[in-house]
N, C-alpha and C positions, 0 to 999 in steps of 0.2 A: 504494500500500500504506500501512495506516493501523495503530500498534498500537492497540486498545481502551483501553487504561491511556493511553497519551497522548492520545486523545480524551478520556474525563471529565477527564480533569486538566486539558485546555484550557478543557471549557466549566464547570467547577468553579472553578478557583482562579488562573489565569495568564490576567494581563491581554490584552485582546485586538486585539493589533498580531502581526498576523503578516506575515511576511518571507517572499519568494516569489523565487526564482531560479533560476538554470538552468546546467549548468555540459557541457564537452562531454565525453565518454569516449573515451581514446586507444587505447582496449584492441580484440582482435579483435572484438569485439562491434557497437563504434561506437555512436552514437546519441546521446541527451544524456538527463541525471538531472533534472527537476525536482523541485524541493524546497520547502517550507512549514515554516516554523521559526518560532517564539516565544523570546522570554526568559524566566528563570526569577524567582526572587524573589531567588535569589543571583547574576543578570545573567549567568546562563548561559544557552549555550543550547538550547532545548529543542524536540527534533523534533517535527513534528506529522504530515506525511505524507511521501510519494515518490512517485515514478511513472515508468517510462520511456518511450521515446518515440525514434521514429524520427532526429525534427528539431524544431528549435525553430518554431516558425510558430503562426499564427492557429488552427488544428484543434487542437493537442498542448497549446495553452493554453486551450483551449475543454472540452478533453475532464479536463485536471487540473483548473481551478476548479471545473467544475461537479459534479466527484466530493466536492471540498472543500463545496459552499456546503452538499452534505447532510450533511458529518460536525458542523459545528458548529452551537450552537442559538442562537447571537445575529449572525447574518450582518448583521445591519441595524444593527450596533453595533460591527463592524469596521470596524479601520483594516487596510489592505492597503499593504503597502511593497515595493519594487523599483528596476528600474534604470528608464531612458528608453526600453523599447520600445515601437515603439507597438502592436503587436501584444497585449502585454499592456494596456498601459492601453485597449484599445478592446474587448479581452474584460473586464477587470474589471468596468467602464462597463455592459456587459449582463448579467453575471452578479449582482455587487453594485452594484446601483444607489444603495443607499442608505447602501450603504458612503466613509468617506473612503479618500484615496488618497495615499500621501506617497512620497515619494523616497527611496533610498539617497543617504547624504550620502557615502560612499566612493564611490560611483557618479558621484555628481554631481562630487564632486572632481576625479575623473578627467576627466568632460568638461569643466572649466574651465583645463587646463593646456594647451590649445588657445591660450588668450588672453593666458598668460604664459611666459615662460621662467624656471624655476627660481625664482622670489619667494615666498620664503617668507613676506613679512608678508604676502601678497596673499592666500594659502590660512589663515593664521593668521587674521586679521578675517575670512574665510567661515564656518569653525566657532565661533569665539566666536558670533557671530551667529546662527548656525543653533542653538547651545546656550543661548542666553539666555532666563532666565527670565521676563523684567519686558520692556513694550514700550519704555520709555525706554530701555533698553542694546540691543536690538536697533536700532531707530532710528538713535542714535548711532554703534552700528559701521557702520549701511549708512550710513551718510553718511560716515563716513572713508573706507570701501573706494570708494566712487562717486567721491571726492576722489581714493585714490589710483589706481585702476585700475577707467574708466568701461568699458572692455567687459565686465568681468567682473560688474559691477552690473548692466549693463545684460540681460546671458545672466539672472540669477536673479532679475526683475523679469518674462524672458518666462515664464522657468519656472513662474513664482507661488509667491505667498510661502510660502501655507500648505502648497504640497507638501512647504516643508525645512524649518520653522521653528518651534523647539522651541513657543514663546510663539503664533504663529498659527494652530496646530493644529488643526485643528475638529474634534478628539477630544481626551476628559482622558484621558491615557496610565495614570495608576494610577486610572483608575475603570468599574467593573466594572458596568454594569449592569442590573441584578434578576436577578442572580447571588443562589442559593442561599448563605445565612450560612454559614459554614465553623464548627460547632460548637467544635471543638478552639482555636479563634480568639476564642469570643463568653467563653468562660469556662464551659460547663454541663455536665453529669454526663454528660450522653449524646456519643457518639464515631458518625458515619458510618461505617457497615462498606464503603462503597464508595468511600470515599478512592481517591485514585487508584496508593495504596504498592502496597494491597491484589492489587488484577486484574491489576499488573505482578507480584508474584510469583508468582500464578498461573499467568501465558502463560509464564513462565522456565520455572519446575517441569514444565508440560505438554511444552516444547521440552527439556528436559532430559531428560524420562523417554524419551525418541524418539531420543535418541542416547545410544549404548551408551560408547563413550569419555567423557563427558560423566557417563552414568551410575556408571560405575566409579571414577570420581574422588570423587561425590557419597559414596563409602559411607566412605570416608577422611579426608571434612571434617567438622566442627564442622558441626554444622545452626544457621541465622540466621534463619529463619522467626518466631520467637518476639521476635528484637529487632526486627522491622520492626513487632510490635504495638504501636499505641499504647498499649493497657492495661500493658501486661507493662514496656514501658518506661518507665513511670512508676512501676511497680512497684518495678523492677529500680534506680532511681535515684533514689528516695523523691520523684517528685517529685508536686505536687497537679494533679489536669485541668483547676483553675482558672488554672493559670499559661499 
């Protein structure tokens, strides 16, 4: 399941690394949730689809991607992030082929506490390093950690560098490409009526008018329809479309 409002707003304006997991359900139901999430501009985050599913496996991961590779328009410009299955990383591989593929660094964490007991500088120089901007500070921390603790060097050496590592990335994380210009962004008189604020208040209102609890509350509130317009809000707050 996908909302419409969060599709343009992915292939519009949120950078494009999405985040792919799976998590299990304890409830009578059973089964597991996979999920697709993005961050936001204020490093929130920001759903993009769902789907359920019997069990986690090769089929449940084949049948989720391939729903996703048709909601977005720059597949061949994703990065895809996850844990170490390989289930998934060998359906990415055929669905995004041209896509990169990175690690969960809380993922990866996890599997590295295998090779230590409780050391906290061992986990501290992994993230430094997995966070560093410039190759020279990455470098030098993998060389401290390989000094202090060679098995855990030696695990993120098989893993490959560029799967965790901010600086060896083979994607620019804030670069968008041939992404439509965000007017409201460039400075000009004219405003997208298809922002993505826009089609999300729509699908609410449409899901509101359908539940009657929902609607009876609505006749009692303030109507906000008018501050989610960009016009009106610049209106409302003197402020210029050029800022």
């Amino acid at each position: 399941m996908a909302i419409r409002a969060s599709i343009d707003g992915f292939n519009y304006v949120i950078r494009l690394i999405i985040c792919i997991d799976v998590t299990h359900l304890k409830a009578r139901t059973r089964g597991v949730l996979l999920v697709a999430v993005c961050k936001d501009g204020n490093v929130k985050i920001y759903p993009l689809t769902f789907g359920f599913t019997n069990s986690e496996c090769i089929e449940s991961w084949t049948w989720f991607l391939k729903k996703l590779s048709k909601l977005i328009q720059y597949s061949n410009h994703v990065m895809l992030v996850s844990d170490r299955h390989n289930g998934i990383f060998n359906v990415m591989e055929a669905i995004f082929p041209d896509a990169a593929h990175g690690i969960c660094a809380y993922h990866l964490a996890q599997n590295l506490k295998r090779f230590y007991k409780q050391r906290d500088d061992v986990i501290s120089l992994y993230y430094r390093a997995m966070y560093a901007y410039h190759i020279e500070d990455f470098n030098h921390l993998m060389a401290e950690l390989k000094e202090t603790y060679r098995k855990v060097y030696d695990e993120l050496q098989g893993v490959g560098i560029k799967k965790f590592s901010r600086v060896h990335s083979p994607r620019k994380r804030l670069k968008c490409p041939d992404k439509p210009a965000d007017p409201t962004l460039i400075g000009t008189e004219e405003v997208d009526d298809n922002i993505a604020v826009e089609p999300l208040v729509n699908e609410v209102e449409e899901n509101a008018a359908e539940e009657p609890l929902l609607n009876d509350r609505a006749d009692n509130t303030v109507g906000c329809r008018g501050w989610l317009n960009p016009h009106l809000c610049m209106v409302k707050f003197g402020l210029s479309a050029h800022l």
